[in-house]
TORKOL-4160 file (C-alpha; in steps of 0.2 Angstrom, whole numbers, padded with zeros to 4 digits, m for minus):
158
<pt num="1" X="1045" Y="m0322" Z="0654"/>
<pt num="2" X="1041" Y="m0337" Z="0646"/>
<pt num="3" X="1056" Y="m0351" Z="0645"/>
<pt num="4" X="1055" Y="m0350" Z="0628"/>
<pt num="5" X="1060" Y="m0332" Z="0627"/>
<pt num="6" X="1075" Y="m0336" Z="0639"/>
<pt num="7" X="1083" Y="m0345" Z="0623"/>
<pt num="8" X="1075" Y="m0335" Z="0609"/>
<pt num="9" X="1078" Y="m0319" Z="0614"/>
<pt num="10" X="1099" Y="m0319" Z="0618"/>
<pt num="11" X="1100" Y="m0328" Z="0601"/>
<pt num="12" X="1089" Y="m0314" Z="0591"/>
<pt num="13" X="1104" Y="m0303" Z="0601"/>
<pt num="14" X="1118" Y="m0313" Z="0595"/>
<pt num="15" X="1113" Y="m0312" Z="0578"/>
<pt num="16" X="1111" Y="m0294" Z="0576"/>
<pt num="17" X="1128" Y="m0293" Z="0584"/>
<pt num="18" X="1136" Y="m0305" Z="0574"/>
<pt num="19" X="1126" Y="m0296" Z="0559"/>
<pt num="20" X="1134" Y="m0279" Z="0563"/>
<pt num="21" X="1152" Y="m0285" Z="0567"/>
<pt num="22" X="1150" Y="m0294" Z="0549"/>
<pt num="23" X="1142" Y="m0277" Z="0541"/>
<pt num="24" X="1158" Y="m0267" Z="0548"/>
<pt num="25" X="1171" Y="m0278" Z="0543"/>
<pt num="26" X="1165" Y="m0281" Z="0527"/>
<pt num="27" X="1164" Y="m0261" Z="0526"/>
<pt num="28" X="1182" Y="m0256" Z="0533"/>
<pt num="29" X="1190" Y="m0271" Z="0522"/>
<pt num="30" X="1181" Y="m0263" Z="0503"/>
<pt num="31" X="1184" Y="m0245" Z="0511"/>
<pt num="32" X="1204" Y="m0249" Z="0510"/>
<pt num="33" X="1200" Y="m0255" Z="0491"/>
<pt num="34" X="1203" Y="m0274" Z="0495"/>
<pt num="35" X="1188" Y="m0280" Z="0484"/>
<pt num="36" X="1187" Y="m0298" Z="0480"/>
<pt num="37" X="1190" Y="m0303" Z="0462"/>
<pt num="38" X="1177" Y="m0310" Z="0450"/>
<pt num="39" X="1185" Y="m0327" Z="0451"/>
<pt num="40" X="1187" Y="m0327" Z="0471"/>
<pt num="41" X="1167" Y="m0322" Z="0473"/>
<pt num="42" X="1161" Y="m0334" Z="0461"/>
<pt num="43" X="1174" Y="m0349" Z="0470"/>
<pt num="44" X="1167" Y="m0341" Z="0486"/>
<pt num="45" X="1149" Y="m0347" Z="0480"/>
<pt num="46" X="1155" Y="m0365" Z="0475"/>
<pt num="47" X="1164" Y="m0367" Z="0492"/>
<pt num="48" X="1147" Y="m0361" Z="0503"/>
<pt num="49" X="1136" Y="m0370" Z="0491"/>
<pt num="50" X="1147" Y="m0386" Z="0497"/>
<pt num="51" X="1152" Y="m0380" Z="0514"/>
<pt num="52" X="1134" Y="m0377" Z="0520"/>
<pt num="53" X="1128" Y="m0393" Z="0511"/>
<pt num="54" X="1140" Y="m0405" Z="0520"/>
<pt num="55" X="1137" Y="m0397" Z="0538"/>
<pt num="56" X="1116" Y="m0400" Z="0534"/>
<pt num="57" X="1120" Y="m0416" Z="0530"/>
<pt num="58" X="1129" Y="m0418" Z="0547"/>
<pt num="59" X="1116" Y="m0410" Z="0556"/>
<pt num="60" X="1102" Y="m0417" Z="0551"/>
<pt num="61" X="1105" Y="m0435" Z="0555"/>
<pt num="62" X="1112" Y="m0431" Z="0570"/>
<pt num="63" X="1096" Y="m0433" Z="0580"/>
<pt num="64" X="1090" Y="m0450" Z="0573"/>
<pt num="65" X="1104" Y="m0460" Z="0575"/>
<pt num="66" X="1101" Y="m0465" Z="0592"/>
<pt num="67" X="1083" Y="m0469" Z="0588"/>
<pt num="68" X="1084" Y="m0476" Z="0572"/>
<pt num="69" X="1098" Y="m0490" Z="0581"/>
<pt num="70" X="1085" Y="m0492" Z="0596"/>
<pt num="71" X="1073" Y="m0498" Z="0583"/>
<pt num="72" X="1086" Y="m0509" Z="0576"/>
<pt num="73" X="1083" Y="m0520" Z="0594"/>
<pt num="74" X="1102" Y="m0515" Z="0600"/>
<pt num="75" X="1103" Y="m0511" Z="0618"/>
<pt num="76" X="1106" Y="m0494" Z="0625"/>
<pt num="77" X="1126" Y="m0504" Z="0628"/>
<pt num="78" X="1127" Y="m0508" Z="0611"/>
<pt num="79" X="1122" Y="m0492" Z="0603"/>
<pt num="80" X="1135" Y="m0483" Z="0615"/>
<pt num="81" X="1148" Y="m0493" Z="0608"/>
<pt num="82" X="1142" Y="m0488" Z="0590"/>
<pt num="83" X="1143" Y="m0468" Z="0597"/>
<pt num="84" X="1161" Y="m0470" Z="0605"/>
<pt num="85" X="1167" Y="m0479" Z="0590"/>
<pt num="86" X="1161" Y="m0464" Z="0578"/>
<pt num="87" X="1169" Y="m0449" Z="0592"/>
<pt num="88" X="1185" Y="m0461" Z="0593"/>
<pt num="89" X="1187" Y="m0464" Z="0576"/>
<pt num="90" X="1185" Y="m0443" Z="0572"/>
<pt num="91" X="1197" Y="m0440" Z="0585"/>
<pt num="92" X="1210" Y="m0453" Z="0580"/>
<pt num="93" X="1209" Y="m0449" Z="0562"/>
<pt num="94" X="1206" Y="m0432" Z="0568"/>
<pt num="95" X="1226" Y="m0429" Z="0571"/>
<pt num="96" X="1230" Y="m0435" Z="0554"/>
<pt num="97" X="1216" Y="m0426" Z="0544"/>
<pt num="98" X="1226" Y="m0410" Z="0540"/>
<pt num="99" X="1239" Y="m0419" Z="0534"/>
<pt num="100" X="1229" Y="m0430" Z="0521"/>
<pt num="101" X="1223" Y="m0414" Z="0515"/>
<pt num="102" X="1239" Y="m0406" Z="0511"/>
<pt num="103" X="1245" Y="m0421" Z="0505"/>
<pt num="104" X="1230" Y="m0426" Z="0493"/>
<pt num="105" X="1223" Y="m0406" Z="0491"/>
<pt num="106" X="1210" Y="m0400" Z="0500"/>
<pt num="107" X="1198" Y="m0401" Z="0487"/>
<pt num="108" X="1201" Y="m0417" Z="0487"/>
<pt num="109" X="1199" Y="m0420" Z="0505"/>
<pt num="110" X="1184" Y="m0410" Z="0502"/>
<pt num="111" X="1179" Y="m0423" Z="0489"/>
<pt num="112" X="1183" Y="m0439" Z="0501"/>
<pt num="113" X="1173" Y="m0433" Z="0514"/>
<pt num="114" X="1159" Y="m0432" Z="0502"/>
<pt num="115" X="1162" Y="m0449" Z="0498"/>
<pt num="116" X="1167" Y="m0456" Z="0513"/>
<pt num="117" X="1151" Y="m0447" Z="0523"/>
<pt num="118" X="1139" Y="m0458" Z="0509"/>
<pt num="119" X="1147" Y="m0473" Z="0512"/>
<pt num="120" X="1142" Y="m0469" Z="0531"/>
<pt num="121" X="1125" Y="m0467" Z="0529"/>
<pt num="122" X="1122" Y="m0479" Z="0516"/>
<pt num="123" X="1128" Y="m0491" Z="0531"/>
<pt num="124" X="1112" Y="m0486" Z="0541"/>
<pt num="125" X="1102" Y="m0494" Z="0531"/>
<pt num="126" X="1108" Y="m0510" Z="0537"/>
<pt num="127" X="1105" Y="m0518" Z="0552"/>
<pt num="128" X="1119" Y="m0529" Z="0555"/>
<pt num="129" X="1129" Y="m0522" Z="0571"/>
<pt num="130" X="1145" Y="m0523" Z="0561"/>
<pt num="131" X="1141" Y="m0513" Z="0546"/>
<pt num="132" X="1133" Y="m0500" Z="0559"/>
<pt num="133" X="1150" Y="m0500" Z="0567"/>
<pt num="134" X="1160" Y="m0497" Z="0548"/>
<pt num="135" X="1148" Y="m0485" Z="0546"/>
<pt num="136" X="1152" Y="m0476" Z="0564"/>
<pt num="137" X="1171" Y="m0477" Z="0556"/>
<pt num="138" X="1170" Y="m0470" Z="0542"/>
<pt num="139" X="1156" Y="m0454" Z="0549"/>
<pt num="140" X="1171" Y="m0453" Z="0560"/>
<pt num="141" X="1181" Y="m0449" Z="0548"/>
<pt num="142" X="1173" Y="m0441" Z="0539"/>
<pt num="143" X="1168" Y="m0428" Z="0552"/>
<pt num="144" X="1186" Y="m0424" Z="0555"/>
<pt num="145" X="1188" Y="m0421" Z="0536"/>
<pt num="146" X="1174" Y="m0409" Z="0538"/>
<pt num="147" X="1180" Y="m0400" Z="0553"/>
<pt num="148" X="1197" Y="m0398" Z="0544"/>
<pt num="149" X="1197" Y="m0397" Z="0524"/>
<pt num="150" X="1183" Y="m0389" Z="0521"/>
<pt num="151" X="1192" Y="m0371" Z="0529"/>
<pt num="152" X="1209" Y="m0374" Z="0525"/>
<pt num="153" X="1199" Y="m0376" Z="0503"/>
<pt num="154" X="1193" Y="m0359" Z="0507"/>
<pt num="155" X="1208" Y="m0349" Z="0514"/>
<pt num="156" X="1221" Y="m0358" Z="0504"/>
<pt num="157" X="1213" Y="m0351" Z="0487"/>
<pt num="158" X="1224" Y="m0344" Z="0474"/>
C-alpha cells in the first residue's frame, strides 16, 4: 500500500461517514416538520458564504508566513518571536472575544475580524520587524474572532 493511500483512503472513509450522519440528521429533523424558513435559508447562505470565505483566507496564508519572513532576512529566532506573538495575542484576546461579540453583536464581530484580519495582512507587505509583529497582533486577534463569532452569528439567528 502505497503511503499515500494510508492518508487518502481513512479520509475518503471519514467523509462518507460524516456525509451520511449529515443525510440522517438532516432527514429525521424535516421528517418531524422542522423546516427551516425562507428567511433562515437564505441568512444560512450569507453566513457560509462569509464563514467559508474567512476560514480560506486563514488557511491559505498559513503556510507562507514562515517563508515569506525568511526571505525578509529575519533569523529563524526572530520569526519564532513573530509566531509566539500571533498564538499569544489569540489566546489573550481569545478569553475576551465572546464577550466583545455580545457586547458589539456578533455581526459586528464578524465584521471586525474582517477588518482587523486585512489590517494583518496588509502588514506582510512590509518588511519592518515591528509592523510584522502589529501584524502578528492583530491576526491574533483576529483569529480568536474567527474561532468565536463567526458560530455564536449563526446560532444566535432570530
Amino acid at each position: 500500500m502505497a503511503i499515500d493511500a494510508v492518508f487518502v483512503v481513512p479520509l475518503i472513509g471519514a467523509a462518507i461517514v460524516t456525509g451520511l450522519i449529515t443525510l440522517q440528521a438532516r432527514t429525521s429533523v424535516f421528517g418531524k416538520g422542522l423546516q427551516s424558513s425562507a428567511a433562515f435559508k437564505s441568512f444560512q447562505l450569507i453566513f457560509l458564504l462569509a464563514y467559508y470565505s474567512a476560514m480560506t483566507a486563514d488557511w491559505l496564508q498559513g503556510p507562507y508566513v514562515y517563508a515569506l519572513y525568511d526571505s525578509y532576512g529575519f533569523s529563524s529566532h526572530d520569526i519564532a518571536t513573530l509566531f509566539v506573538a500571533g498564538f499569544g495575542s489569540s489566546m489573550i484576546f481569545g478569553t475576551f472575544a465572546g464577550a466583545l461579540a455580545d457586547r458589539l453583536g456578533r455581526k459586528r464581530a464578524c465584521q471586525l475580524y474582517c477588518v482587523l484580519y486585512a489590517l494583518a495582512c496588509v502588514t506582510k507587505h512590509v518588511k519592518s520587524y515591528w509592523v510584522l509583529m502589529l501584524g502578528r497582533v492583530l491576526g491574533g486577534i483576529s483569529t480568536s474572532l474567527l474561532f468565536s463569532s463567526f458560530e455564536a452569528w449563526l446560532i444566535c439567528y432570530p
